[in-house]
Every structure is written in structure tokens, then in C-alpha cells.
C-alpha positions as CSV (number, residue, x, y, z in Angstrom):
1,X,-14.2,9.5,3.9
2,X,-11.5,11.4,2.4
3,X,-9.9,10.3,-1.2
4,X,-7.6,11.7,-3.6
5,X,-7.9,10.8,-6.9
6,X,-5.5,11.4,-9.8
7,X,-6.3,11.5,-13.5
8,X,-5.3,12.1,-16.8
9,X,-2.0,12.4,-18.2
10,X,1.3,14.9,-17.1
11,X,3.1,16.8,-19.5
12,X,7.0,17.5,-19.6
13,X,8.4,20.9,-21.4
14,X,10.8,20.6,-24.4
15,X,10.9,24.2,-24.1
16,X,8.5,27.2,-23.3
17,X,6.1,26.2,-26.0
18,X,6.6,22.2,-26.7
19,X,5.9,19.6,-24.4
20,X,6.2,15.6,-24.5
21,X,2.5,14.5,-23.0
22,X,0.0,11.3,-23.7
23,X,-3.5,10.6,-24.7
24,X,-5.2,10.5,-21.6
25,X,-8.5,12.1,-21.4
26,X,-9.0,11.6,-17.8
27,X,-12.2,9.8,-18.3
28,X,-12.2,7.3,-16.5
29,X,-10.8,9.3,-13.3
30,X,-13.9,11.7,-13.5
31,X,-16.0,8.7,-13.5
32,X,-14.3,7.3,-10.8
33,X,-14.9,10.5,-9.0
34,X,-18.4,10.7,-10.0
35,X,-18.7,7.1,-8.1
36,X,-17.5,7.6,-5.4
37,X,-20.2,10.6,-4.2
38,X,-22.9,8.7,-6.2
39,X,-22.1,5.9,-3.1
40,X,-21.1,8.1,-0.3
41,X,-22.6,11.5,0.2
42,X,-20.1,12.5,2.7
43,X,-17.0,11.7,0.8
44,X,-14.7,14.2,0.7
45,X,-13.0,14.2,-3.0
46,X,-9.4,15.8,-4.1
47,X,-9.2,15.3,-7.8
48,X,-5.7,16.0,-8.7
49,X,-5.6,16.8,-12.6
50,X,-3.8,17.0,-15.9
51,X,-4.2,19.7,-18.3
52,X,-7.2,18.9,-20.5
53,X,-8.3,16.6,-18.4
54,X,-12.1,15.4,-17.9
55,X,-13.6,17.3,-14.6
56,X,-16.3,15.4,-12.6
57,X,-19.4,16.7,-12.2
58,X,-19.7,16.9,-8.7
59,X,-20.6,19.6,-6.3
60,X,-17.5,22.0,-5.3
61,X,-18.0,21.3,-1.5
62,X,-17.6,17.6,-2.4
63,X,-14.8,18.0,-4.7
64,X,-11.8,20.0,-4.7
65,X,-10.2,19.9,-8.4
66,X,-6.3,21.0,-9.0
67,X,-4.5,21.3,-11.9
68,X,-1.2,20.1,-12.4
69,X,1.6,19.7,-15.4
70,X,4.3,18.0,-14.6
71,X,5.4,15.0,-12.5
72,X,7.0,17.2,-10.3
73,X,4.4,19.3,-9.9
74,X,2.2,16.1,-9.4
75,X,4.4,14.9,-6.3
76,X,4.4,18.5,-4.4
77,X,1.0,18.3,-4.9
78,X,0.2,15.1,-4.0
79,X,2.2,15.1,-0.7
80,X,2.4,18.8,0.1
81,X,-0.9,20.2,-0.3
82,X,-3.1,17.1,0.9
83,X,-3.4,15.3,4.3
84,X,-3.5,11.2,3.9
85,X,-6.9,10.2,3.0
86,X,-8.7,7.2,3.4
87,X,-8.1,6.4,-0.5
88,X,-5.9,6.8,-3.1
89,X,-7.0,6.0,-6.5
90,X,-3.6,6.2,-8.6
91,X,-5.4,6.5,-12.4
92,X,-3.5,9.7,-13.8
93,X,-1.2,8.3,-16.6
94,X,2.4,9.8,-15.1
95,X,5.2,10.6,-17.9
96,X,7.8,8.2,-17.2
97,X,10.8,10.6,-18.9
98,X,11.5,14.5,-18.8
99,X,13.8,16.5,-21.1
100,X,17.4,16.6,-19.6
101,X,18.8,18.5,-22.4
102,X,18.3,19.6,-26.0
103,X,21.2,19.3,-28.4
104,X,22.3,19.6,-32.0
105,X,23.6,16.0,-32.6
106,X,26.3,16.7,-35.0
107,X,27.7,19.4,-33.3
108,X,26.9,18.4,-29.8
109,X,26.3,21.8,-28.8
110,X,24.1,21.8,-26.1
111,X,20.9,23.7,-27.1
112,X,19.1,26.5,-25.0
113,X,15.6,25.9,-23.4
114,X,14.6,28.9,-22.5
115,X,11.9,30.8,-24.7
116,X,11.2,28.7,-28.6
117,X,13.6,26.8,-29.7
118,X,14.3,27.7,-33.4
119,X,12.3,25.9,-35.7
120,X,14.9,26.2,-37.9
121,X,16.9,23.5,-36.4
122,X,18.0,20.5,-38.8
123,X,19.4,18.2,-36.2
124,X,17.9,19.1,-33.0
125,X,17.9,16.1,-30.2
126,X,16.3,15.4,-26.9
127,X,18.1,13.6,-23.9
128,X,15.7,12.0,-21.6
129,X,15.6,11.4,-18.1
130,X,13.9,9.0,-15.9
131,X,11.0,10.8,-13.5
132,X,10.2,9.3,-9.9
133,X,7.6,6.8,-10.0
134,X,4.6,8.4,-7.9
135,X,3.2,5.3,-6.9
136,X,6.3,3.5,-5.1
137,X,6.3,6.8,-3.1
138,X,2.2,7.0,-1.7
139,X,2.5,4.2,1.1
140,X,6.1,5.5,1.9
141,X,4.0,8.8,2.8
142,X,0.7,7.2,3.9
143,X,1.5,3.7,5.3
144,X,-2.1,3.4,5.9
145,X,-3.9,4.8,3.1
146,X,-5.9,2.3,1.1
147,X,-4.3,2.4,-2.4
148,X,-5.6,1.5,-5.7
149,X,-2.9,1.6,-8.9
150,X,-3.4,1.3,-12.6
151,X,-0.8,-0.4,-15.4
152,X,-1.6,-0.1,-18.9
153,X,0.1,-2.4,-21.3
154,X,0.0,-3.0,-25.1
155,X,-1.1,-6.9,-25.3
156,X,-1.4,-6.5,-28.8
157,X,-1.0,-9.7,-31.0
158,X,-1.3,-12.2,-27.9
159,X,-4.7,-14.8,-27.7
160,X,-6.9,-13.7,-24.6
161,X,-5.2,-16.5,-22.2
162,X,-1.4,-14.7,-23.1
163,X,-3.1,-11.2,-22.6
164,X,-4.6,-12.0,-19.2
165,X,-1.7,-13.9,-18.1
166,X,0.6,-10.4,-18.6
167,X,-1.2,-8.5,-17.3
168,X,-2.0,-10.1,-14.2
169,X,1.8,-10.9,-13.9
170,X,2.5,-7.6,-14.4
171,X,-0.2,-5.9,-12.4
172,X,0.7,-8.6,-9.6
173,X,4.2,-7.5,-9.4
174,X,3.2,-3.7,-9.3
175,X,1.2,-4.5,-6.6
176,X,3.3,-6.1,-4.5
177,X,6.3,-3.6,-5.3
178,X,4.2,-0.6,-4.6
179,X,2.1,-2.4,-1.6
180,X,-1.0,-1.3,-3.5
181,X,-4.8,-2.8,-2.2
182,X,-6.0,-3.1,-6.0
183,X,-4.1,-2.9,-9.2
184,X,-6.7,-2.4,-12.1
185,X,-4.7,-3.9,-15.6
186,X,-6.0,-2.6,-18.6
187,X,-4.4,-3.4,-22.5
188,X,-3.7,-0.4,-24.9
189,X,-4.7,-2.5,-27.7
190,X,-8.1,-3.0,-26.6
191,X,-9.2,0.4,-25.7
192,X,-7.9,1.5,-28.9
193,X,-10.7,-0.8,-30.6
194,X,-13.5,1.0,-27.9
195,X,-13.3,-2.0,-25.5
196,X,-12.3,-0.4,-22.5
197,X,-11.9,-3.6,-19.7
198,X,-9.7,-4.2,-16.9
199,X,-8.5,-7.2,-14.9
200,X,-9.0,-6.0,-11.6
201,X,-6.3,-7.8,-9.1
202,X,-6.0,-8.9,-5.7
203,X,-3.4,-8.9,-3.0
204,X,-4.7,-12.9,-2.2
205,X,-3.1,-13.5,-6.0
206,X,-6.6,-13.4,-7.7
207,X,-8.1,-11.7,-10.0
208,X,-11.3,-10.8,-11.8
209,X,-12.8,-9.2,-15.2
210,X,-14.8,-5.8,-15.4
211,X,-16.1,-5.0,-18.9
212,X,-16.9,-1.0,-20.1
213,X,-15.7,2.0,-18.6
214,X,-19.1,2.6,-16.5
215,X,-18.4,-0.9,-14.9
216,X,-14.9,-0.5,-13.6
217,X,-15.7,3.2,-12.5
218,X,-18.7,1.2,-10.6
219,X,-17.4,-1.7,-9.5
220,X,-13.8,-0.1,-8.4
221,X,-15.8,2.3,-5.9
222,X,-18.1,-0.5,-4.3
223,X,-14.7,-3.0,-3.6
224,X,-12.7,0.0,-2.6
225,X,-15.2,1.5,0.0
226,X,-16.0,-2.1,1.6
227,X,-12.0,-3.1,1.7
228,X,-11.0,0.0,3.1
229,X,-13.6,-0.1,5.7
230,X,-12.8,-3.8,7.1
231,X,-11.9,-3.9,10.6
232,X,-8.4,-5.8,11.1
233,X,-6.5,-7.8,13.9
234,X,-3.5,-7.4,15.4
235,X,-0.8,-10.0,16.3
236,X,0.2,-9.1,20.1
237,X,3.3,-11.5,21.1
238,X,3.3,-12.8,24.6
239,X,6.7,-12.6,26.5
240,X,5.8,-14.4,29.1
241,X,8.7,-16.4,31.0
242,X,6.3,-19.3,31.0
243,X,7.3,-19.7,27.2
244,X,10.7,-20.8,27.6
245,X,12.0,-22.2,24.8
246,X,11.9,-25.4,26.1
247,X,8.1,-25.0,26.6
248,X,7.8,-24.0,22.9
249,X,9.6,-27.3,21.5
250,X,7.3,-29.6,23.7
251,X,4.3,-28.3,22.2
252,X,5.5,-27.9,18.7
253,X,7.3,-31.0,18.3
254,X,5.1,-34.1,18.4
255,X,3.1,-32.0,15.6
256,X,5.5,-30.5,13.6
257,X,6.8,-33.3,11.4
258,X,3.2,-33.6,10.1
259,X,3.5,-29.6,9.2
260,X,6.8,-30.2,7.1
261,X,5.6,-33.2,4.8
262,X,2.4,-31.7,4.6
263,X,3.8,-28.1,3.0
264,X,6.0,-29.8,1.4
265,X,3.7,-32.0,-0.5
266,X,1.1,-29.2,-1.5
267,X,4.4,-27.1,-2.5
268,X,5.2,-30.2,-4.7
269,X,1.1,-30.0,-6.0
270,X,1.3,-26.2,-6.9
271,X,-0.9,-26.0,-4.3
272,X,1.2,-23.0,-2.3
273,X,2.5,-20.7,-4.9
274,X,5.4,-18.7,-4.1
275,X,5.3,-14.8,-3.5
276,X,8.2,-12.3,-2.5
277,X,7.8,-9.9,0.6
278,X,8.2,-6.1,0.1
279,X,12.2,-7.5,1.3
280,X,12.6,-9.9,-1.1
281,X,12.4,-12.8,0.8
282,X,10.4,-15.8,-1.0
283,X,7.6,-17.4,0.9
284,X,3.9,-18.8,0.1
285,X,0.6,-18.0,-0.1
286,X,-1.6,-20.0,2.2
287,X,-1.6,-21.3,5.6
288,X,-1.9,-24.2,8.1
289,X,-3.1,-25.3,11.5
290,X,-3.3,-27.7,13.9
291,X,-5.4,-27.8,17.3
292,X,-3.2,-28.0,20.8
293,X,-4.6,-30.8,22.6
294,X,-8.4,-30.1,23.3
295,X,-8.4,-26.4,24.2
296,X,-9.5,-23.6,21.7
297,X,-5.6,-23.0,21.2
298,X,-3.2,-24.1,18.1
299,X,0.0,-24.2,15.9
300,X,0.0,-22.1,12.9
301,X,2.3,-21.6,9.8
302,X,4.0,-17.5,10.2
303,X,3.3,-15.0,8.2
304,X,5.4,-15.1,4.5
305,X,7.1,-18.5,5.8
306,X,7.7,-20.7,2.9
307,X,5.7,-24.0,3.2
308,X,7.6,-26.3,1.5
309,X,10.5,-25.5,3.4
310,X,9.3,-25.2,7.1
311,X,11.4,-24.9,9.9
312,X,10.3,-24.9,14.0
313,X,10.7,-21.3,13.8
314,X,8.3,-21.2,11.0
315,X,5.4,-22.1,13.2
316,X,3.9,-20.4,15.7
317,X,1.9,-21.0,19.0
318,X,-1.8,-19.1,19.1
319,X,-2.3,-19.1,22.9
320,X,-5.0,-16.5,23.5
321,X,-7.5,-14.0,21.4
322,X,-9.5,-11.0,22.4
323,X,-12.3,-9.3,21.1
324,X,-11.7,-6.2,21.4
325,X,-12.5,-2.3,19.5
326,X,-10.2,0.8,19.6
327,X,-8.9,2.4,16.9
328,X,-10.8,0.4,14.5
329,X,-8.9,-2.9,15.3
330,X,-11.6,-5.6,16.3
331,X,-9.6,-8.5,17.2
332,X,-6.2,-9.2,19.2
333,X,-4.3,-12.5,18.6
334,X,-2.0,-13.3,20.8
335,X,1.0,-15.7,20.5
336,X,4.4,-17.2,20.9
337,X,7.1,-17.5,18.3
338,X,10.0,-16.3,16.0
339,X,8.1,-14.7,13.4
340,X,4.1,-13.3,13.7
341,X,1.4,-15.9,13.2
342,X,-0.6,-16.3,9.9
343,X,-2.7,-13.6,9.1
344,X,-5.4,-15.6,8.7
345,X,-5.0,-16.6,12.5
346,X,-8.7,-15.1,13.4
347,X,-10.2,-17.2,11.4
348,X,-8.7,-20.5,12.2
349,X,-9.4,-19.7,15.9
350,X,-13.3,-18.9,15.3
351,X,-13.4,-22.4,13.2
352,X,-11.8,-24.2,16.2
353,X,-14.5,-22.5,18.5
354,X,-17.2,-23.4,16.5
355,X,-16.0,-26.5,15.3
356,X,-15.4,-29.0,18.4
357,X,-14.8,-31.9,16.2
358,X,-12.3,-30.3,13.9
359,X,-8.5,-30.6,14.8
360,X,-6.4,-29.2,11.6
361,X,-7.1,-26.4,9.2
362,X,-5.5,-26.0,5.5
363,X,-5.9,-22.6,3.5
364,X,-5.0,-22.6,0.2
365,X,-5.7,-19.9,-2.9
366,X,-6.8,-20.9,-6.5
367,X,-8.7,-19.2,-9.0
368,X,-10.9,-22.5,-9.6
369,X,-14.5,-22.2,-8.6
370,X,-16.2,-25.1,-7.2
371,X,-20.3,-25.4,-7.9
372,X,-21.0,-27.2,-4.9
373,X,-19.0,-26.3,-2.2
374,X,-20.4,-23.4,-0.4
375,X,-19.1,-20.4,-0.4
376,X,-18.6,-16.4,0.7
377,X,-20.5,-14.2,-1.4
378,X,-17.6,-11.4,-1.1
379,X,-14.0,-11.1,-1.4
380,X,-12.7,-9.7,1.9
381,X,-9.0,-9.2,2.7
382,X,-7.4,-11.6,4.4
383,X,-8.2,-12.0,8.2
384,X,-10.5,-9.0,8.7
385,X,-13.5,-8.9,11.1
386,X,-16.1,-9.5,7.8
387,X,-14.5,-12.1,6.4
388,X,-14.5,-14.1,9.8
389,X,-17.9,-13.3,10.5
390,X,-19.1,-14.3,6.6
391,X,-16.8,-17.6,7.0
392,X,-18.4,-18.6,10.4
393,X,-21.9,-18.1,9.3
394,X,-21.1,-20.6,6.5
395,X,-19.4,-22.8,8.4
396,X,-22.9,-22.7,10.6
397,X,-24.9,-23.2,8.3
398,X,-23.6,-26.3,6.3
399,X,-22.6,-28.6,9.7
400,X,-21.6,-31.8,7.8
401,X,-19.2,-29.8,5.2
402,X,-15.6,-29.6,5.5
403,X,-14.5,-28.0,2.7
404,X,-15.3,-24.2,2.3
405,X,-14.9,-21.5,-0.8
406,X,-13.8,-18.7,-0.3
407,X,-14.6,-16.6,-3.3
408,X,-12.2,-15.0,-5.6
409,X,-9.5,-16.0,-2.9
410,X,-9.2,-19.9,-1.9
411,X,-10.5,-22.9,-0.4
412,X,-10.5,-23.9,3.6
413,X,-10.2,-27.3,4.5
414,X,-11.1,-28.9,7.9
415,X,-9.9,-32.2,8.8
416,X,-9.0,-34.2,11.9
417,X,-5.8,-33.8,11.2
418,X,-3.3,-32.0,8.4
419,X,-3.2,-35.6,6.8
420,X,-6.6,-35.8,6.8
421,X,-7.1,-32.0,5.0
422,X,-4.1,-33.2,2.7
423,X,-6.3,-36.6,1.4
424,X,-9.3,-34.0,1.2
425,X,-7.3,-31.6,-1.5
426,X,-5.7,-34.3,-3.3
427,X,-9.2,-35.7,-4.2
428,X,-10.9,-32.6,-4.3
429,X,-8.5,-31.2,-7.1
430,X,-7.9,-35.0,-8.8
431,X,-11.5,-35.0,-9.5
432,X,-11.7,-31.3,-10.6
433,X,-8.5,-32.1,-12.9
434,X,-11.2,-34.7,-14.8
């Protein structure tokens, strides 16, 4: 496993002896570090530093350590000097202005750099400019690395339900900008009091607390290494002439009146909460199914549609899955439509294997925790290998139950049909409202 971790904080020059730089200590990044060969022996670790900052104490053929200054410097670096690693963990606090220019500001003379600027100065001003955001640019260069980005913000004077609420909204929309794995939130106001938490956030919209420095460093490491290993599917489209379009609207239509009031309704309920793609383009969290006749084939929502809005090119036609291993991809879904299936489609087609007696399927995501519906023990991204295999074993193992948890993520309904899943949630969440 190759990772590249970044920590501590940058420094811009004002001139050849004065810079603009921050407080980080690096810390946490050296902890980090420190974590990640405590849990993997083998791990190959670039640690990508800022002056001053915290070293690891790890062994040199485990951990390569680089200095750096400026954010400049930090890209070339980054993207120069290392190949794409497994993991990036994104914790070095990056200066967000450099100097443009020095000037006297009541002469406007523009000011040299070069050397000490005279102390002497009475009316000496700095212009700033803005630097390039590091973290938009990692899955430009490495579309495949498994990414983990930090936001500090100063929550100071909020009540804790205001404080976690920015910072997950926040952290949220950096991770979905940046198409980060993890965002780790932390607030400037309590570190500065030795409290040193973070809200750890999730692509699926959730989120969870980690207390101390020790325990993020910890628990950051163990999610990272078991996300990043997951194996995923792939959506394969079938262009078969036997799909005519024609084809298509016969097997979609009796059904598909029953997928538009049924999105519509949970859209209605909060139940689907909107999200924007990396294009801008609203859709929902969240996804539906229903079983094609008696076969192990079905009708799913695409992936990003928006629910309450749904369209016959919004769903999609799952006509065939393999299981299958090369190039760590376990699973091949293939289907017919406009736009790619669900990526939950894996798991609705195990549960209609599995399940004989169940015709419709409803995924929703909520932070609620239910004490006695079963449920996953781990968080897995959405549609991987592990989380089918986790969901299936439950499933298994608690026959007469048709509502499922999936922890830290959402809730699976089965039903005999999407009206049926629909009556399910609506009482479900009426009596959890009580």
C-alpha cells in the first residue's frame, strides 16, 4: 500500500526574511502516519512536510519524509516527485493567499522584495493573491486514488447542533467538490480549548463523531484501509438489437407509474434528499426497484436521477450480472437504458436472488438509528463486494424481516411491491417521529 500524507502548515515569503505561515504543528499528520504502519507493515509512506512540522517516528524504509515551503512547492511535489498511491491523506493546512506585491500605500510605489525590506518603512502594504487549491487538483491527477481531505472552521459562539450542522454542510460540500472518500471537519474554537474532535463525513451524506487526537489518527487509518480495499462493480450496458426501444417501453411501462408517485412521495417526506453531481446537475440520494416478472431480473432508478421527478429514461432495465475478478472488480452488472443503473444495483440483485418472495426494493439514507432492526456492523461504500456480502448474510439470517439497517448509511426496505415498501416507511418513520 502506497500513501502520501501531507501535514503541517505552508509558508509564503514577504521577502527573503518574512513570511505569512499558520499554527500547524503537524501533529496530527505524524500520527496519522504513525497509524498507518502500526496497521500495515508493508505500507509504503510519503510524508510531505512543512517547515517545523512534527516527523513520525517510523522507520526510513517505511517512510520517506520531504520538506516543503510553499504551496507551490507543495504542488511540484505532490505531483512531480510521487507516483499515485493508494491513499492520499490531505491534512497539511495549505496557505490560501501569497504576497503579489509590497507597496508603500501613500505613495503607491511598488516596494522591492528582494533581500530585507527596510524596517524602516511607515506605511508598508501587502497585496495578496489567491493560491491553487491542492485538493481540487489530487483526483484530477489520480482519478483513482482514495482521498481523504480536512476543513477547519471557527464554530465559535454556535450551540453543538449549529456547530455540527456547519461543519458537516461544509465538509459535505468540500467533499463532493473535491470528490474526496472522507472529509474529517474539525472547529478552530475547540482545539483551541485542548478538545481536538472531528466529524468524520461520508460520501452516503452521513456522518460520525471521533473524540481526541489519538482516536481520529486511529480510527481515520482503520476506515481508510478497509474503504480503499473494497472490491467494486461495474455497470456494462448491453447494445443488443433485442432492446429496441420498443422492447424497453413494454417492460418499463406497466411499472413505471408506480416508480413516479412513489419518488415523488418520499421526495415530498424528506425521505430522498437532494445532492448535486461533480456537473452540477441536482439529483437524490437513494434508490428503487422493482422485480421483472418472476425472473432474477428488474427495473431500477439511474444513477444521480432525481426521484421526485422521474422520467422513463430515469429507469433502467438490470438484465444480467456476473461474478467475476480482474483488476480488482468483483461484479459486472449489466443493463439497458439512458443513463447507468443505481450504484447500488448489486445489491438489489443478490436480495432478489435470495429473496423469492420479495418483488420491490426501496433504499433510503438517514442518520436515525433504529434499536431493533438489524443491522451491518460496518459502513461500506455504496455497492461494493463487502457490503453485499454483509447485507446478504443479514438478510439470511433474520428470514421474516423486511426492513434492514444499514449503519451510518440508510435503511433497505423489501416489499411486494414499491406501494407496499412506501406503507412500510411511512409507519416506520411515523412511529419513530413519536
Amino acid at each position: 500500500m502506497k500513501v502520501i500524507i501531507t501535514s503541517g502548515g505552508t509558508r509564503e515569503p514577504i521577502d527573503n526574511v518574512r513570511s505569512i505561515t499558520n499554527s500547524s504543528s503537524g501533529k496530527l499528520g505524524a500520527m496519522i502516519a504513525e497509524e498507518f504502519f502500526a496497521q500495515n507493515k508493508e505500507v509504503e509512506i510519503t510524508y510531505i512536510h512543512g517547515p517545523n512540522a512534527v516527523i513520525p517516528q517510523i522507520p526510513e524504509e517505511h517512510c520517506k519524509c520531504i520538506p516543503i515551503t510553499t504551496v507551490n512547492n507543495l504542488m511540484f511535489t505532490l505531483f512531480q516527485l510521487c507516483e499515485e498511491p493508494d491513499i492520499v491523506v490531505h491534512s497539511m493546512a495549505v496557505s490560501d493567499y501569497k504576497v503579489k506585491e509590497l507597496f508603500d500605500r501613500k505613495t503607491g510605489e511598488i516596494l522591492s522584495r528582494k533581500g530585507k525590506v527596510n524596517s524602516n518603512l511607515e506605511n508598508p502594504c501587502i497585496a495578496l493573491e489567491p493560491t491553487p487549491k491542492i485538493i481540487d487538483l489530487i483526483k484530477n491527477n489520480w482519478s483513482h486514488t482514495f482521498l481523504v481531505g480536512f476543513k477547519l472552521l471557527d464554530c465559535s459562539g454556535k450551540n453543538s447542533s449549529e456547530q455540527e450542522k456547519e461543519l458537516f454542510d461544509i465538509g459535505f460540500n468540500m467533499l463532493r467538490r473535491v470528490r474526496a472518500n472522507l472529509v474529517l471537519a474539525n472547529d478552530i474554537s475547540q482545539i483551541r480549548t485542548g478538545k481536538h474532535n472531528g466529524l468524520l463525513i461520508y460520501p452516503e451524506k452521513t456522518s460520525t463523531w471521533i473524540y481526541g487526537k489519538k482516536n481520529i489518527a486511529k480510527q481515520l487509518v482503520e476506515i481508510a484501509i478497509k474503504r480503499q480495499r473494497v472490491g467494486h462493480h461495474v455497470s456494462v450496458r448491453n447494445r443488443d438489437e433485442v432492446f429496441t426501444q420498443e422492447v424497453m417501453q413494454s417492460i418499463i411501462n406497466p411499472i413505471k407509474q408506480s416508480f413516479y408517485d412513489t419518488g415523488k412521495e418520499l421526495y415530498n417526506d424528506k425521505l430522498l434528499p437532494e445532492v448535486a453531481n461533480n456537473n452540477g446537475k441536482i439529483g437524490t440520494y437513494g434508490n428503487m426497484s422493482a422485480r421483472y416478472l418472476s425472473s432474477d431480473k428488474f427495473i431500477i432508478t439511474g444513477r444521480n436521477v432525481h426521484k421526485g421527478i422521474l422520467s422513463t429514461e430515469d429507469l433502467v432495465f438490470i438484465e444480467s450480472y456476473k461474478d467475476i475478478d480482474y483488476n480488482g472488480v468483483v461484479g459486472e452488472v449489466g443493463y439497458v437504458g439512458y443513463v447507468k443503473p443505481s450504484i447500488d444495483a448489486a445489491i438489489h440483485y443478490h436480495i432478489y436472488k435470495t429473496r423469492p418472495d420479495i418483488n420491490a426494493i426501496i433504499h433510503v439514507h438517514t442518520d436515525i438509528e433504529f434499536d431493533d432492526i438489524p443491522s451491518t456492523n460496518y459502513n461500506f461504500p455504496c455497492g461494493c463486494h463487502e457490503e453485499v456480502e454483509e447485507l446478504i448474510n443479514l438478510i439470511i439470517k433474520n428470514p421474516n424481516n423486511n426492513i434492514f439497517q444499514m449503519i451510518q448509511h440508510g435503511l433497505l426496505i423489501l416489499g411486494s411491491s414499491l406501494v407496499d415498501c412506501r406503507e412500510k416507511m411511512k409507519e416506520l418513520f411515523s412511529i419513530n417521529s413519536k
